[in-house]
N, C-alpha and C positions, 0 to 999 in steps of 0.2 A: 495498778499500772497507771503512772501519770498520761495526763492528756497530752494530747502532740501538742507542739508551738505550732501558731501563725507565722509567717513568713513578717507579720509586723512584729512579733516579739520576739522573732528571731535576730533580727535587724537590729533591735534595741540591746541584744545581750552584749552584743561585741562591737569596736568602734571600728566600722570600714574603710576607711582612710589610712592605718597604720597609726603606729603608735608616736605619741612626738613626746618629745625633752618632758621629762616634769617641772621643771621649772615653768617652762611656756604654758603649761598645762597651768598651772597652781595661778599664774598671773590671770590669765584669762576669765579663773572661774571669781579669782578677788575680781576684777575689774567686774564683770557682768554683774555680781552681787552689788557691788557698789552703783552702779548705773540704773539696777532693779529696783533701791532704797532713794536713791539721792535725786533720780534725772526722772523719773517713773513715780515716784513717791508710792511704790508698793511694795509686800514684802509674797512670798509663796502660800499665802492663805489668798491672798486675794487676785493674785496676778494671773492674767488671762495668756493665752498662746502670742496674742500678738503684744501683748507689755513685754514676754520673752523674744519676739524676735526684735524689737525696739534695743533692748537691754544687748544683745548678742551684736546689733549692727550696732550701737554706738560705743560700743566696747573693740570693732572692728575698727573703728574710725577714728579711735584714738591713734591705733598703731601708723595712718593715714594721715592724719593732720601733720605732726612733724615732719615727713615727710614732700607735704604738699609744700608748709612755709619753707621748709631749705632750696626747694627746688625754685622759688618765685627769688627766695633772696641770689642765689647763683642766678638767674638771669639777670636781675638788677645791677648784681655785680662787671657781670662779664659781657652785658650789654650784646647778646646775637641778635643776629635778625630773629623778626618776630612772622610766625605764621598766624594769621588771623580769617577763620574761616567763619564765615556768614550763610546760616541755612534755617527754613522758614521750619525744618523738622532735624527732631536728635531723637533716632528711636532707640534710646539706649538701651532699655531692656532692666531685667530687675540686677542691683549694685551689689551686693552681699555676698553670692555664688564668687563674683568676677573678682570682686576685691580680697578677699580670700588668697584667692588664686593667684591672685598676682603678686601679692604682699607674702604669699610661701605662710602663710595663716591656718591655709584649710583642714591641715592636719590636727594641729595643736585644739583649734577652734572644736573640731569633729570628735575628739577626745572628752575636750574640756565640756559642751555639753551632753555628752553619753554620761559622765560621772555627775552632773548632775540633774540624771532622769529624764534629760529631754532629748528630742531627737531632733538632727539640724536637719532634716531634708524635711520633716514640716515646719520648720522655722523659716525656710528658705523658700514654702508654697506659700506661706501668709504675706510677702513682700506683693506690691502693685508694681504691675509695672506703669515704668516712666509712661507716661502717655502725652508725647511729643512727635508724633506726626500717624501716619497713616500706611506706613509699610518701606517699599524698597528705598525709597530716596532718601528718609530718615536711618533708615538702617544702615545705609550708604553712608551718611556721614557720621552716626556712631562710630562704624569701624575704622575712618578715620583719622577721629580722634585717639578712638583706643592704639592704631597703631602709628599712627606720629609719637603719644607720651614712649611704647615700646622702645621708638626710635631714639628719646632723648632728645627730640625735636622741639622747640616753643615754641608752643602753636595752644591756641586761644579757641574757641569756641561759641560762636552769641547766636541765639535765637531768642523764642516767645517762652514765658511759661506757661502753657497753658492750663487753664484751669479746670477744663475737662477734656481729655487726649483723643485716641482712639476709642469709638463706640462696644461697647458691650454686646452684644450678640445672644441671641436664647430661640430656640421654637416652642410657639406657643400654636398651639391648636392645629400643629402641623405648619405656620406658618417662620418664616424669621421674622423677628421683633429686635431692631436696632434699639438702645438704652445708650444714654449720655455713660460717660467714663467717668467718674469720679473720683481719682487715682489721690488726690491730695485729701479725701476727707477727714485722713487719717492722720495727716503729716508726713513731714519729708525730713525722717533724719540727716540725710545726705548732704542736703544742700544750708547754703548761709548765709542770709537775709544780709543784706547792706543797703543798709534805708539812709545811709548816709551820702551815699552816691546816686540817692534819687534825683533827676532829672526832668524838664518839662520839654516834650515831642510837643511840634504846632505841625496843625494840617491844614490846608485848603485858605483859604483869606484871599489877600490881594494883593499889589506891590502898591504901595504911596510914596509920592515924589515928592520930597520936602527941599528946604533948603540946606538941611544938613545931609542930605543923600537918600535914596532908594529907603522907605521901610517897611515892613511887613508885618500887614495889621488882619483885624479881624481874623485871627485865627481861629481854630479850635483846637485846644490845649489840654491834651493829656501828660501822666504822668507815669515815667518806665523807673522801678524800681529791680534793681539788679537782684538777684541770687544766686550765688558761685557754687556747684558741684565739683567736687576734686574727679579726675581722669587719672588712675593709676598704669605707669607702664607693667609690662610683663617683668618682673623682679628684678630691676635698675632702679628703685626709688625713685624715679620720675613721677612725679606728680605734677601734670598739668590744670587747665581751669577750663569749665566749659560754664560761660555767664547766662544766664537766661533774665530776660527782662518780663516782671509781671506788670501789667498796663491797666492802670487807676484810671477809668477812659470818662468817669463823673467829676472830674477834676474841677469845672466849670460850676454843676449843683453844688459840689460840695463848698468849694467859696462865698458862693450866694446864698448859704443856709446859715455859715458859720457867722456873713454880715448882718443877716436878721437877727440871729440869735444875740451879736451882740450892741444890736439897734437895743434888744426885748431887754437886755441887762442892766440897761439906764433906764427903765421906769421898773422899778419895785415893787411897785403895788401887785402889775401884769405878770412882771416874774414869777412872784410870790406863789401868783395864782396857776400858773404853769405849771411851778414844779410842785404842788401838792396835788395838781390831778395826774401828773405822769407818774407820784409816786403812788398814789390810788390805785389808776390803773394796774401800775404790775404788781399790783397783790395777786392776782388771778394766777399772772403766770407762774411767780413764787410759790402759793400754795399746790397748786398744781405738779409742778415738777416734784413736790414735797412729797404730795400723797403717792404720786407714782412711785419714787424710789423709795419710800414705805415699804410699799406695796410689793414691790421687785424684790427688797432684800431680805424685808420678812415673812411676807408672806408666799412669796413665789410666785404672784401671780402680776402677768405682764399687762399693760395697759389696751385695753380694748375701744376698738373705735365706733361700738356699737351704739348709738344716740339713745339714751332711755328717759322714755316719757314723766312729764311728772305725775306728781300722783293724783292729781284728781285728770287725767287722760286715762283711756283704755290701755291697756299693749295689744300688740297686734297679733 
């Protein structure tokens, strides 16, 4: 008598979503192979749960992008009013489930990895969520955004990016233990760096009265680098933009390091001597990282932080 199934290999026999087109099926699983190999540089011996949900969202994203540029070139065109909303939180939540959904994806997609072996509702627990704000008022203006694009509306989106969101949460010893968010450790498929349309924010200074007018000096001078997330409507091809600006706030050290550095470049001798002990130095951390992933892939065994004595010390 065979053993019963688990309700998780039962899950896995058959694709719950309903069955979509083969064709949409067949593209799907080319594009995520392709994405697994090309965008991932991995192949199914070595790729881990979340190189597949990378693979599955950026294969989602493609269907997403044509979409986003047609709808930005139609406003360009047809010039409507613009809605532009400003909020210090966008508690969007995790992208994949949503844009699925919206793009009429979730079936084809639901299919396409059951045939190959994997299951999308844990492809879909391994995404972060966004961690851009701290609950009701972000989530307030997630929805929206999400229902202005529904609308066909252009409407715009700017906040912060933050680089660690909403706190992590655990009880330890019975107690709660708050933990930073670290939601980008991983990357952000989603979103799309334009370092081109960096800008420099000035705070605080003073006003100076010249003879060529009012100026404003002694600032402090950071720098906001844009990153555009697509907002998909509810199956209108609507693709809106919600910008988040990341804020370089060393703007100021970093100027002042790159002029010494290149004070240090016009004497030779002191260069010289520079860069033979900074490349000394990271011998340490080169060998290191060496022996560990050694260590990790052949022999199995993981890196331990236990301090051991040399050998003429006791152990303890």
């Amino acid at each position: 008598m065979s053993k019963p199934l688990t309700d998780h290999e039962k899950r896995k026999q058959i694709s719950v979503r309903g069955i979509a087109g083969l064709g949409d099926v067949a593209e799907i699983k080319k594009s995520f192979n392709r994405h697994l190999h090309f965008t991932l540089v991995k192949d199914r011996n070595v790729a881990t749960p979340r190189d597949y949900y990378f693979a599955l969202a950026h294969t989602v994203r493609d269907h997403l992008v044509g979409r986003w540029i047609r709808t930005q070139q139609y406003y360009y065109e047809k010039d409507p009013k613009r809605i532009h909303y400003l909020s210090l939180e966008f508690y969007m939540g995790r992208t994949l489930q949503n844009t699925m959904i919206n793009l009429g994806l979730q079936n084809a997609c639901d299919e396409a990895i059951y045939q190959l072996g994997l299951d999308l509702e844990e492809l879909e627990d391994i995404e972060e969520d966004a961690g851009l704000g701290n609950g009701g008022l972000g989530r307030l203006a997630a929805c929206f955004l999400d229902s202005m694009a529904s609308l066909g509306l252009a409407a715009y989106g700017y906040g912060i990016r933050y680089e660690f969101g909403i706190f992590n949460q655990k009880i330890t010893n019975g107690w709660q233990v708050e933990e930073a968010d670290d939601w980008l450790r991983y990357g952000n498929p989603w979103e799309k760096a334009r370092p081109e349309y960096m800008l420099p924010v000035h705070f605080y200074g003073r006003v100076e009265h010249t003879n060529e007018g009012p100026k404003w000096v002694d600032t402090q001078v950071v720098l906001a680098m844009p990153y555009d997330t697509p907002v998909p409507g509810y199956k209108n091809n609507t693709v809106n933009t919600m910008r988040l600006f990341k804020v370089f706030a060393d703007y100021e050290a970093y100027i002042s390091c790159q002029e010494k550095v290149n004070e240090l470049y016009r004497n030779p001798k002191e260069w010289t001597r520079k860069v033979i002990r900074n490349i000394a130095a990271s011998g340490k951390f080169s060998s290191d990282r060496t022996i560990a992933e050694y260590a990790r892939e052949i022999w199995g065994v993981e890196p331990s932080d236990v301090k051991i004595p040399p050998p003429n010390e006791p152990r303890e």
